[in-house]
C-alpha positions in Angstrom: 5.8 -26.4 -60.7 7.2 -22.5 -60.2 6.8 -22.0 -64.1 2.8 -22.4 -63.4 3.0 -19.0 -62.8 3.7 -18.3 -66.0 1.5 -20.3 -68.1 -1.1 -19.2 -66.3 0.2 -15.6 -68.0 -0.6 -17.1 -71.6 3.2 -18.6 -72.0 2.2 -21.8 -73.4 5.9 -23.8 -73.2 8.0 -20.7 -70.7 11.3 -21.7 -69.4 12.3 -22.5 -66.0 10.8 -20.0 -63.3 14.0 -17.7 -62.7 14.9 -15.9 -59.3 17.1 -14.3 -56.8 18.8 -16.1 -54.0 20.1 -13.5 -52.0 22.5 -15.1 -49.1 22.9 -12.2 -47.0 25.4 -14.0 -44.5 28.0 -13.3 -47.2 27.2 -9.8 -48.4 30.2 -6.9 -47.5 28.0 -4.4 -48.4 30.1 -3.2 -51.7 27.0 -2.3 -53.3 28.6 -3.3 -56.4 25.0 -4.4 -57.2 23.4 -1.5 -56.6 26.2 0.6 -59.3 25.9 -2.2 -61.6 21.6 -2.1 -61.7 21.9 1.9 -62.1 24.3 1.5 -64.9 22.7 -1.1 -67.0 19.1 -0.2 -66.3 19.8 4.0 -66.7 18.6 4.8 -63.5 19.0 8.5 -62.2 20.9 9.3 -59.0 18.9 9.7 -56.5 20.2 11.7 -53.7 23.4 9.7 -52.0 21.9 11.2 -48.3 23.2 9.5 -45.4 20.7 8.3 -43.5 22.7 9.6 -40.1 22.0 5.8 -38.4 24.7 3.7 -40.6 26.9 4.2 -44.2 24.1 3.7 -46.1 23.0 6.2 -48.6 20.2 5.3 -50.5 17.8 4.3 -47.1 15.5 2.2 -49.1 14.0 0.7 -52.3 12.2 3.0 -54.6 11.6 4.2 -58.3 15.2 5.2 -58.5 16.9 2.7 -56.4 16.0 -1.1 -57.5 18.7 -2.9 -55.2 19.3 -1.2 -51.7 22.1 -3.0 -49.5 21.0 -2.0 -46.0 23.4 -1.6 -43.1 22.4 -2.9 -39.8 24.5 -2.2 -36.9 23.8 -4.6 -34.2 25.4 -5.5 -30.5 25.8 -8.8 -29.7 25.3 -10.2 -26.2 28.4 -12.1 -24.7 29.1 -15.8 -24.9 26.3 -17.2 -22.7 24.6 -14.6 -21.6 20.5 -15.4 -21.7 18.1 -14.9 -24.7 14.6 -14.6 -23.9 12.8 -15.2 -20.4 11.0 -11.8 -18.4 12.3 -8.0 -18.7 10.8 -6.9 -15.6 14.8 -6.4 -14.1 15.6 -4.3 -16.8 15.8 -0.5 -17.0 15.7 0.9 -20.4 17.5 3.9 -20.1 20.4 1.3 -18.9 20.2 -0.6 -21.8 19.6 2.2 -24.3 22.5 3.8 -22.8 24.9 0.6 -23.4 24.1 0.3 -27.1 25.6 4.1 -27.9 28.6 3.8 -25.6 31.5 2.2 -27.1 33.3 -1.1 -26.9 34.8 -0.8 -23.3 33.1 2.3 -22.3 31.3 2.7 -19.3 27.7 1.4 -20.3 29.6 -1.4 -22.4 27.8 -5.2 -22.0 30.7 -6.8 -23.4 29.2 -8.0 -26.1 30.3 -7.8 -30.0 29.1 -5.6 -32.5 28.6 -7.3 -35.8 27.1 -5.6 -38.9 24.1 -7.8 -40.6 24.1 -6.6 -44.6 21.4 -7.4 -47.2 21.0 -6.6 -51.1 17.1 -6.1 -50.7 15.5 -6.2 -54.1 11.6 -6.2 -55.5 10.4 -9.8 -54.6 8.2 -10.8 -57.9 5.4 -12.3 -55.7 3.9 -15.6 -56.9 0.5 -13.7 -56.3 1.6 -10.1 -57.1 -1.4 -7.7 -55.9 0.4 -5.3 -57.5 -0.9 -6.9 -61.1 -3.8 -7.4 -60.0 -4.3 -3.5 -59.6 -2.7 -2.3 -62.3 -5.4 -0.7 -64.8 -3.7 -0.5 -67.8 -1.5 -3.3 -68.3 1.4 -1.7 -67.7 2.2 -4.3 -65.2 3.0 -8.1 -66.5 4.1 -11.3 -66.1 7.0 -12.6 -68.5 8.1 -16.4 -69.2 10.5 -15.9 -67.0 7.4 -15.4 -64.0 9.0 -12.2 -62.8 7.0 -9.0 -62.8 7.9 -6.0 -64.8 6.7 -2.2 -65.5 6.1 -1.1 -68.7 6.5 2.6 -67.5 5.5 3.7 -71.5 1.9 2.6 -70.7 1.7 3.4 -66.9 -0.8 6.4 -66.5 0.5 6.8 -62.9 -2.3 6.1 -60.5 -0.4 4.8 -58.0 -2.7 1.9 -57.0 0.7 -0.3 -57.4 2.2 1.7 -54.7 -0.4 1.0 -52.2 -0.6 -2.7 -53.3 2.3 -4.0 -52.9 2.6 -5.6 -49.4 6.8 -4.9 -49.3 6.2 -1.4 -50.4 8.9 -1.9 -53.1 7.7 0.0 -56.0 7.2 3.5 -56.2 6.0 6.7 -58.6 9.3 9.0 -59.0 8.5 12.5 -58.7 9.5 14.3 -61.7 7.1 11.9 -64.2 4.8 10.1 -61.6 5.2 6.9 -63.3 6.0 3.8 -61.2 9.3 2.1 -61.2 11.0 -0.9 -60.1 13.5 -3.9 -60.6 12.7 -6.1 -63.4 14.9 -8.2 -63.0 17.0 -7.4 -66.0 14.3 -8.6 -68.5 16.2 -7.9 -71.3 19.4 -9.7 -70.1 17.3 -12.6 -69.8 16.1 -12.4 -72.8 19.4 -13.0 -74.5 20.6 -15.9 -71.5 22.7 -13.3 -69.9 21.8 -12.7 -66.0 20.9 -9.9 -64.2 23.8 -6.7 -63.7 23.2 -7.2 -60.1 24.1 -10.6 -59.8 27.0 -10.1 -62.3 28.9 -7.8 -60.2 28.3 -9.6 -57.2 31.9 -10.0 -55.4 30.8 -12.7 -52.7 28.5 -14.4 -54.8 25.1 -13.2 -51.9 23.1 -12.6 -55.1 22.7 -15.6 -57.1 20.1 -16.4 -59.9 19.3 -18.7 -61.4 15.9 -21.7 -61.9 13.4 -20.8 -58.6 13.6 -24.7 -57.5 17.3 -24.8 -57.7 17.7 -21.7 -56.0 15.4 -23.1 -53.2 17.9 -26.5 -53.0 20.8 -24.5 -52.8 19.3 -22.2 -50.1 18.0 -25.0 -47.8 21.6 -26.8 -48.2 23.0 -23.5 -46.9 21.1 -22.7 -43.9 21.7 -26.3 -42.6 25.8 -25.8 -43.1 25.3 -22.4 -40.8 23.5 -24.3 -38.6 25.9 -27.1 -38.1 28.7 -24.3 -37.7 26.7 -22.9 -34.8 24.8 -19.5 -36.4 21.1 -21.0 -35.3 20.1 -17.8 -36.1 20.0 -18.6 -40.4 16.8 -18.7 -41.6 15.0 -18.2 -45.1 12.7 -15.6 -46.0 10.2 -15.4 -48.9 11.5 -19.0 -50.3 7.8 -21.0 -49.1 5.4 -21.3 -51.6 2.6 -21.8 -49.1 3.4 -18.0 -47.6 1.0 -15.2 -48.0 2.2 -14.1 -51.5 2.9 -17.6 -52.7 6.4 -17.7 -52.4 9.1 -14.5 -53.9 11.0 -14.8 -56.9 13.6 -13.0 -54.7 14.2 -14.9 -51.6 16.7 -14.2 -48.8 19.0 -15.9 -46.1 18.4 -13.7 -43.5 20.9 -13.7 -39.6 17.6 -12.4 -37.5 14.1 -11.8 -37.0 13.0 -10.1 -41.0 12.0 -7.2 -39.0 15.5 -6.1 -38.2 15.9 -5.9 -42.1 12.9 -3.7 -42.5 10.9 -6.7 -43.7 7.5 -7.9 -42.9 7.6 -10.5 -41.1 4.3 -12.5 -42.8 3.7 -10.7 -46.0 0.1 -11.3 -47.3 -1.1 -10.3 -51.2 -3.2 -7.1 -50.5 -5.9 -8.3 -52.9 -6.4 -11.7 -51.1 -9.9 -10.5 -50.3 -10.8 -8.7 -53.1 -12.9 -11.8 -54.5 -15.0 -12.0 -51.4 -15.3 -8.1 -51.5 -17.0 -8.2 -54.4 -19.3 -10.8 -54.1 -20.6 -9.2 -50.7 -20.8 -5.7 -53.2 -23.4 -8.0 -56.0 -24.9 -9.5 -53.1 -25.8 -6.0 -51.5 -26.5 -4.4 -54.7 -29.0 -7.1 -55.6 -30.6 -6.4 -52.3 -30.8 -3.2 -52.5 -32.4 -3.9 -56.3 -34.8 -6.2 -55.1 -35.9 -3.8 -52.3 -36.3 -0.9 -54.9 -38.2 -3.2 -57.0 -40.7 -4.4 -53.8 -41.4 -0.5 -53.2 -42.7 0.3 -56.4 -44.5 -2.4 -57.2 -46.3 -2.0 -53.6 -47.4 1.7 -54.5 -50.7 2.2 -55.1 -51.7 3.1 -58.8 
């Protein structure tokens, strides 16, 4: 059951696990989400840079920017033209040169260009390393089984950042404290859903229960695939992945790597367990050698 999660937390009857189901196939890139999560959650502006690549001007999560809708220009080959197979024909300066000339330019394959658009979002692992670091608490599970910072307790060190195998959260500058989405915890609180999802034109952010959310997105992916797009696949949605399945899962058009995601996440303290038994192991050694030397010196 997703709401495991959260009585293994110390929530003895928690509601439904709840989650993002982000359907990326039907994002316009509005960033109405990313507005309405800076509104409601008081998040200070944090730059508005163009990133000189695409229109996007926030270039990635951080302590200031919870939601980040990523634009991804990408050329399409023409109808029929081969996928995979050797690239020993190829020159790369040819090809490079084709993707910056335009449509019906010299260097032009005549393939489409399409744009691929995605609300990315802190996932709220099943196995979050990035509680398992935290020293003071200031990272915890709610009912809900998402994963929020109590940034009045965090003292700062930063071993979040490092642990977090989507490197989603982050330390702002000006206070070092880390920051990230929490999924509206106080909306939920009160039944309301998260700001993000609210404003949502298209509907590519939904939230609601985990298991429904993982229905709905399985339903989807085989109504693009019957409509031709083989392409559809779902990212972060298997609980049998390396973090246990996200809380924030996403229909993605390609490979996760073209969205800047990894593309087989694994919780950064998997091995900490065995770590530290090979530490007591050692250090009992190392004790029991100590020991065998003095009590082998003569008196």
């Amino acid at each position: 059951m997703t709401d495991d999660i959260a009585r293994e937390a110390g929530y003895a009857a928690p509601p439904p696990r709840m989650g993002f189901f982000t359907d990326t196939s039907v994002c316009i890139g509005c960033k109405a989400c990313e507005v309405a999560c800076k509104e409601w959650n008081a998040i200070p502006e944090d730059g508005l840079e163009l990133t000189g690549m695409s229109y996007d001007n926030t270039q990635g999560l951080g302590a200031s920017t919870w939601r980040h809708v990523a634009f991804i220009e990408q050329r399409v080959p023409p109808a029929g033209a081969a996928h995979g197979g050797g690239h020993d024909d190829v020159d790369v300066f040819d090809a490079a040169r084709a993707l910056t000339d335009p449509p019906g330019g010299a260097g032009d394959s005549g393939g489409d260009v399409r744009w691929l658009m995605s609300s990315d979002v802190c996932k709220h692992c099943t196995h979050a390393a990035c509680l398992d670091v935290c020293p003071t608490g200031s990272l915890f599970r709610t009912e809900f089984g998402t994963v929020v910072v109590q940034e009045d307790i965090c003292n700062g060190c930063g071993y979040c950042v490092s642990a977090c195998p989507y490197g989603v959260i982050e330390r702002r500058p000006d206070d070092g404290r880390a920051w990230k989405c929490t999924m509206c915890y106080d909306r939920l609180g009160v039944g309301m859903e998260p700001a993000c999802a609210k404003a949502c034109p298209t509907d590519s952010i939904q939230f609601g229960p985990l298991e429904e959310l993982r229905e709905r997105a399985a339903g989807r992916v085989a109504q693009l695939h019957a409509a031709g797009d083989r392409g559809a696949r779902l990212y972060g949605e298997d609980p049998g992945d390396g973090v246990g399945g996200d809380g924030a899962f996403f229909l993605l058009l390609d490979e996760p790597e073209v969205y800047g995601l990894p593309p087989d996440p694994v919780v950064t303290t998997r091995d900490l367990p065995g770590m530290w038994r090979h530490a007591a192991a050692a250090a009992a050694a190392l004790a029991a050698l100590a020991a065998a030397g003095f009590a082998g010196r003569p008196r």
